[in-house]
RORO-265397 format. One line per field, with one value per residue (C-alpha): residue number from 1; x, y negated, z. Coordinates in steps of 0.02 Angstrom, whole numbers, plus 50000, padded with zeros to 5 digits. Example, Ala and Ser with C-alpha at 12.3 -4.5 7.8 and 13.67 -1.06 7.14 Angstrom:
// RORO-265397
i = (1  2)
X = (50615  50684)
Y = (50225  50053)
Z = (50390  50357)
END
This chain:
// RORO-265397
i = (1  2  3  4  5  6  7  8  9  10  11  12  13  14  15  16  17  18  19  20  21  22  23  24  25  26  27  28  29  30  31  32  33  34  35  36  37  38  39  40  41  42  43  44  45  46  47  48  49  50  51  52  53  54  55  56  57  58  59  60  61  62  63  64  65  66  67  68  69  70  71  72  73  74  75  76  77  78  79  80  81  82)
X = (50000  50122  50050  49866  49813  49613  49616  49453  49555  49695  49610  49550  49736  49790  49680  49728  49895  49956  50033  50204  50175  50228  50168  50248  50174  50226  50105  50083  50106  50006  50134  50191  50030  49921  49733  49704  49670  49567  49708  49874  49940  49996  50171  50202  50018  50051  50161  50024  49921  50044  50091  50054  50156  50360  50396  50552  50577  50503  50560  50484  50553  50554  50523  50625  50497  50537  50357  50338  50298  50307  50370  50303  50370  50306  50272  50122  50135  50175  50029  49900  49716  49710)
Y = (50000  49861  49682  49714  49738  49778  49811  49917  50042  50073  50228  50298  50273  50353  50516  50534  50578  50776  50784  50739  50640  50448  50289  50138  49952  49783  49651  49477  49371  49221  49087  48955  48823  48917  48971  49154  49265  49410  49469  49417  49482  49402  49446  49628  49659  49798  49887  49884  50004  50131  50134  50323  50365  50359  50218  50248  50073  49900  49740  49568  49407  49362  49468  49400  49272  49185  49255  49287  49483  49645  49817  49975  50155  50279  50441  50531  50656  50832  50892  50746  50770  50575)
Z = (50000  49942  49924  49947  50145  50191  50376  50371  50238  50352  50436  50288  50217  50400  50381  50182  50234  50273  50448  50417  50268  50246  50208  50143  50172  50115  50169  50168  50336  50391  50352  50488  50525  50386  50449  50479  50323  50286  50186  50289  50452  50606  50649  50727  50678  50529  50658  50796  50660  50665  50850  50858  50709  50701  50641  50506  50459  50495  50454  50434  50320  50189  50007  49861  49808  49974  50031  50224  50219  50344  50288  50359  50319  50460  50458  50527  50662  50624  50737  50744  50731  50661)
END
């Protein structure tokens, strides 16, 4: 899920993966002194969805277009009835 974030799919994204199976996220962040957006995080928020998961890399700054973003790889638990 790589520029496009919908909160209400990320459980349906959650349960699509196979125990063990990964998913990758690059989203948007609510820039500095901008209004909240449907479609934009606040900071640490993309990691707070995947709290329960092992987290296998997370980073936020900026993307190459100078764009305030969050990336998410993380794994879902081997044994997890999510």
């Amino acid at each position: 899920m790589c520029y496009y974030f919908q909160r209400n799919l990320i459980e349906q994204c959650k349960r699509g993966l196979v125990p063990g199976g990964v998913m990758v996220a690059i989203a948007l962040l609510i820039e500095p002194g901008k209004k909240r957006s449907t479609f934009r995080l606040q900071p640490g928020e993309l990691r707070d969805y995947f709290a329960d998961w092992d987290i296998v890399h997370y980073r936020e700054g900026t993307d190459a277009w100078e764009h305030k973003v969050a990336e998410l790889v993380a794994r879902r638990p081997a044994l997890a009835n999510m």
